[in-house]
C-alpha positions as CSV (number, residue, x, y, z in Angstrom):
1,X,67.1,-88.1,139.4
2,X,68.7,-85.4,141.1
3,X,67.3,-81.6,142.0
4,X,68.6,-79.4,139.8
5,X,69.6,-75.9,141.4
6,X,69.2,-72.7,139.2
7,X,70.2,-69.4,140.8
8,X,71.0,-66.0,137.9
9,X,71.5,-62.5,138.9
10,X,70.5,-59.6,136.7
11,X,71.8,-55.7,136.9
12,X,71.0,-53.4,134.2
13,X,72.9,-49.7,134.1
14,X,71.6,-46.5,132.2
15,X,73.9,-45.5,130.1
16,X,73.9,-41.4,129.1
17,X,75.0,-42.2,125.4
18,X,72.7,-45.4,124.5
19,X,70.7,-48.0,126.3
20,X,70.5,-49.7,129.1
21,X,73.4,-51.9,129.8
22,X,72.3,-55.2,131.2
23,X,74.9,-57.5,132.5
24,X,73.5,-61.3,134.0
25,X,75.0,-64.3,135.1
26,X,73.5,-68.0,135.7
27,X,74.6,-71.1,137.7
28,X,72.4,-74.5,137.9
29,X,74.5,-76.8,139.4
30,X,73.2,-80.6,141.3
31,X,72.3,-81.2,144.6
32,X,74.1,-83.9,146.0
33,X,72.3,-86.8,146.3
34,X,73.9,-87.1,149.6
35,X,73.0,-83.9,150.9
36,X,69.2,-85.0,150.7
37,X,66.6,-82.8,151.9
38,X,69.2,-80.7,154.2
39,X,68.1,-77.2,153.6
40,X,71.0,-75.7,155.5
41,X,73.5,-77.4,152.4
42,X,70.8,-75.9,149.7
43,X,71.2,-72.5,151.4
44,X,75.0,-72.6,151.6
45,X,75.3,-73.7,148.0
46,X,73.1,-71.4,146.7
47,X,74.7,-68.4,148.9
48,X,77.8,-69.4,147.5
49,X,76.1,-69.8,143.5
50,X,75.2,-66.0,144.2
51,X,78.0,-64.7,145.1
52,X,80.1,-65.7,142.6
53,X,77.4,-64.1,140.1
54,X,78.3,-61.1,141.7
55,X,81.6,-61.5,141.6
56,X,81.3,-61.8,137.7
57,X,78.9,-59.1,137.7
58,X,80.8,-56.2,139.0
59,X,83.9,-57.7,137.1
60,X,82.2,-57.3,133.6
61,X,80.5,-53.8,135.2
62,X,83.8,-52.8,135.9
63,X,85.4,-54.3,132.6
64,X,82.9,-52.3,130.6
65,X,83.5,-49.3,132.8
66,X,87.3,-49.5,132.0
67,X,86.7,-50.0,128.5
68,X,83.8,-46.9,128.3
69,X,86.3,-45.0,129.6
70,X,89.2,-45.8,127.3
71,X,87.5,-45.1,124.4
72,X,86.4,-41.5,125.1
């Protein structure tokens, strides 16, 4: 059976008007069964899992940001 990899990334922003906004993003991906026990593949793949949640994190911050300000 193979290991299972969860990473997730939370930000929540105050917002002056209402409450917090919370914005999270999950990956669980694999682990190649032919990366075994290498740690320095687990490490790479999970670096990489992590930053594309922050790539999607600041691009629904700044999606929401856009749209905020839009609408005043």
């Amino acid at each position: 059976m193979p290991k299972k990899i969860r990473v997730s990334m939370n930000q929540a922003i105050g917002q002056p008007d209402a409450d917090s906004l919370i914005v999270k993003c999950g990956v669980e991906f694999d682990a190649e069964p032919s990366q075994g026990q290498d740690s320095d593949v687990h490490r790479t793949d999970v670096a990489a899992a992590l930053e594309v949640c922050r790539q999607i994190l600041a691009e629904e911050l700044t999606r929401h940001q856009q749209t905020h300000v839009a609408a005043q």
